[in-house]
Every structure is written in C-alpha cells, then in structure tokens.
C-alpha positions as CSV (number, residue, x, y, z in Angstrom):
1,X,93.1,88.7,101.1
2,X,95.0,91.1,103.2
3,X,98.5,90.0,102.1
4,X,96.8,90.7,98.6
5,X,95.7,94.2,99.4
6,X,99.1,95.2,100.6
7,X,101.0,93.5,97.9
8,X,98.9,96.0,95.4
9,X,99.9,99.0,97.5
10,X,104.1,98.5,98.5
11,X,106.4,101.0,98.9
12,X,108.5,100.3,95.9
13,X,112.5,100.4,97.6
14,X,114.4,103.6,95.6
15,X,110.9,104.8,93.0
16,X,109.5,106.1,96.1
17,X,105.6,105.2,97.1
18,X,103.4,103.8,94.6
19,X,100.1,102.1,94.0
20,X,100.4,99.0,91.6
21,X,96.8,99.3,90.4
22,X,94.5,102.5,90.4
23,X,91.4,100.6,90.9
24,X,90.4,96.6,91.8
25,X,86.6,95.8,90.6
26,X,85.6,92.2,92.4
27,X,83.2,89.8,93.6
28,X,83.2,88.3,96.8
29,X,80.7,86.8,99.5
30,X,78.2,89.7,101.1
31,X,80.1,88.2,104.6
32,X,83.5,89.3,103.3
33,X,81.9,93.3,101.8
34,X,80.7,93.5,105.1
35,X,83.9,93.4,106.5
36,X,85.5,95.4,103.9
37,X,82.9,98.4,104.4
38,X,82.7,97.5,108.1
39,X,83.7,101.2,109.9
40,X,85.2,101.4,113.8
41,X,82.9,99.7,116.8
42,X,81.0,97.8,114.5
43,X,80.9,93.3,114.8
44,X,82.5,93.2,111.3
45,X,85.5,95.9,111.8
46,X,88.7,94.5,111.4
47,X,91.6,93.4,109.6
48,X,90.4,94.1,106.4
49,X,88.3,97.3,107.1
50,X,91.2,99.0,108.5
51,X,93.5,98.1,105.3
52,X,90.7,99.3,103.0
53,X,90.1,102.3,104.6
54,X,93.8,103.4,104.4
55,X,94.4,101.8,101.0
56,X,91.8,104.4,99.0
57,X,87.9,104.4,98.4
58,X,85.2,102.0,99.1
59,X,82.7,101.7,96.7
60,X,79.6,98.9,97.2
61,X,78.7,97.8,94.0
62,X,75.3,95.5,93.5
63,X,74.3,92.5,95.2
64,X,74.3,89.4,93.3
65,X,71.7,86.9,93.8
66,X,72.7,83.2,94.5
67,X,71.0,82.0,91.2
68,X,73.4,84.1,89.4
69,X,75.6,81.0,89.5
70,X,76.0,77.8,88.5
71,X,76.4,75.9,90.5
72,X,74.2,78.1,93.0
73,X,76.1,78.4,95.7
74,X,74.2,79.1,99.3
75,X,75.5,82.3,99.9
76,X,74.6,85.8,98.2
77,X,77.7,87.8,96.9
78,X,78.3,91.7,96.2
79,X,80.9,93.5,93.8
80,X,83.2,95.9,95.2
81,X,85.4,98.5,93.9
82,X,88.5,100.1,95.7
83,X,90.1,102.9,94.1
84,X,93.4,103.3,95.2
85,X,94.4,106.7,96.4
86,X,98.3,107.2,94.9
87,X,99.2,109.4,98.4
88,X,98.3,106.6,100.6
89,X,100.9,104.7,100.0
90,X,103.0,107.3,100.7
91,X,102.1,108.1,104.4
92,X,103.1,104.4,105.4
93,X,106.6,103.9,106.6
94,X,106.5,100.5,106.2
95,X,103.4,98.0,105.1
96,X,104.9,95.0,106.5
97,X,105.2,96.7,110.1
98,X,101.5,97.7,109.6
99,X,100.6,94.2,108.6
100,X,102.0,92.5,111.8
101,X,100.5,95.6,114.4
102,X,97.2,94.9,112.7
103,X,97.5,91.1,113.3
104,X,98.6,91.5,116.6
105,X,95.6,93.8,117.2
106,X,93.1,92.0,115.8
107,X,94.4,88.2,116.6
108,X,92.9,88.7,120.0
109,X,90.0,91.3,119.5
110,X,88.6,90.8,122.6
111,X,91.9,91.7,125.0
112,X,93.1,96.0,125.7
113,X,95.7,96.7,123.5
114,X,97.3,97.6,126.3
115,X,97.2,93.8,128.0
116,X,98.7,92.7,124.3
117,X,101.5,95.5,124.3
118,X,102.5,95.2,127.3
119,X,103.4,90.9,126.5
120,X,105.7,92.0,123.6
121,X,105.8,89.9,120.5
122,X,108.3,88.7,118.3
123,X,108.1,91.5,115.7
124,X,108.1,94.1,118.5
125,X,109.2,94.9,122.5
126,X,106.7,95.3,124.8
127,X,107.9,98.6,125.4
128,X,108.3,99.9,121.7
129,X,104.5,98.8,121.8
130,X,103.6,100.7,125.0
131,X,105.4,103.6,123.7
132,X,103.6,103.2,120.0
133,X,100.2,103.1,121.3
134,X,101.0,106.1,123.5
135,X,102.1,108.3,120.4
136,X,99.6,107.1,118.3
137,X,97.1,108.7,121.0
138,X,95.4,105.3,121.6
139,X,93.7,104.4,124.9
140,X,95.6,101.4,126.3
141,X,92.2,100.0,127.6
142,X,90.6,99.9,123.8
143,X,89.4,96.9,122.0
144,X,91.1,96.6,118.5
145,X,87.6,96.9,117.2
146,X,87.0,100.6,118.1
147,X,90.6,102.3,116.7
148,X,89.6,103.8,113.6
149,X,92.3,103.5,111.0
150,X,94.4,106.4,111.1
151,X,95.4,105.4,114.9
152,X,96.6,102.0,113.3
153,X,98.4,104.3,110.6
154,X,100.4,106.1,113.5
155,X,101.1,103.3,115.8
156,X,102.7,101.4,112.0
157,X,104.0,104.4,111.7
158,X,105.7,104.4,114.8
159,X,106.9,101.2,115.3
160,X,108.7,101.2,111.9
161,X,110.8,104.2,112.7
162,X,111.8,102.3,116.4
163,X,112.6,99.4,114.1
C-alpha cells in the first residue's frame, strides 16, 4: 500500500510536483484505518501514518459491518478518503529517498534511530544518516514511533540533497 500511495503522489521529472489524483475514496480492514489515522506515540503509528499525513487529508469515513459481505469475512472494514493536497508534493525532494528512510525507520521500531544511523545502510552512510537526523532536529535516542511526520519530511529531505 505504501509503494501505492507514493506512486499517486511523484514528482513528475521536468512538469515540476504533482499529485496524480486529487482524492482516493476506499475500503479497507478497520486494522489497516487504524494505521492510516494512527498519529505519533501511538501502537499503530507507522509507515503508513507518516505517508498519509504528508500526502494530504485524512478523512474516516463509516464502518462497515462484516455482514455487509458476501462471503462474510471475520473482520469489520471502514472507508477512507485522502484528499491529496497539490503543495505536498512539492516540499519532497525526492519520494523514493523518503520511502527507504521510512523503512529503515520503521523496519526495526523498537531500536534509537540513532543505533540504526549510526550502522549505515545500503541506500545511505552512516554518517549522511547521523548528520540527517541532526538537521532534521531529531533526538538520536527516539523510537521511530514518536517522530511526527514533518521530522521524517526533513530528514528525506536531507538525505536526498547529500545524495
């Protein structure tokens, strides 16, 4: 789902920043809205909260009953909407950058940042990490699960321009 959310929300190379879609209406399991609406220090916050939350507008729509379906599943499911804001787009040097910090973050929740940055990583030094999570004013000792988004914004930010 995440490769999905930043597919609708690329930089297009030479048109300048632009968001595919204005607005995505969907279904999905109540585990997976949680996560989507899930804000900073909370159990479901991660990946996908942090991409929604920079992406544009979170909007909860109605739970929907099991029975609703046939076959029933065993789960309940909720629609969302995300309206896409058309600046967004435009404050992210580079979504694939942002992609791989926020899988590096979240990929091992439970570790500092700082213990992760300071291993290095195939998409990044060691030190362009240190130095990232430094400008982007995050505390080397945090979890991933208590940056709120626009720290993740910076740190992208700044790790695509030492690219």
């Amino acid at each position: 789902m995440a490769n999905g959310l930043l597919q609708s929300w690329r930089v297009l190379r030479g048109q300048g920043a632009a968001c595919r879609f204005d607005r995505l209406t969907f279904t999905v399991q109540r585990e997976v809205a949680d996560r989507l609406a899930a804000g900073p220090a909370s159990h479901a916050y991660g990946l996908l909260s942090v991409l929604v939350a920079l992406l544009g507008r979170l909007t909860p729509g109605p739970a929907v009953p099991a029975s609703a379906f046939w076959p029933a599943p065993k789960v309940a499911s909720r629609m969302m909407r995300i309206d896409f804001d058309p600046q967004a787009a435009g404050r992210l040097a580079d979504a694939d950058v942002l992609q791989a910090a926020l899988a590096l973050a979240f990929g091992q929740r439970r570790k500092q940042i700082g213990a992760i940055a300071r291993k290095g990583t195939r998409h990044f030094s060691a030190q362009a990490l240190t130095a990232a999570l430094d400008a982007a004013g995050i505390d080397p000792r945090a979890r991933a699960e208590r940056v709120p988004p626009e720290q993740f914004l910076a740190l992208a930010n700044d790790l695509a321009q030492r690219a």
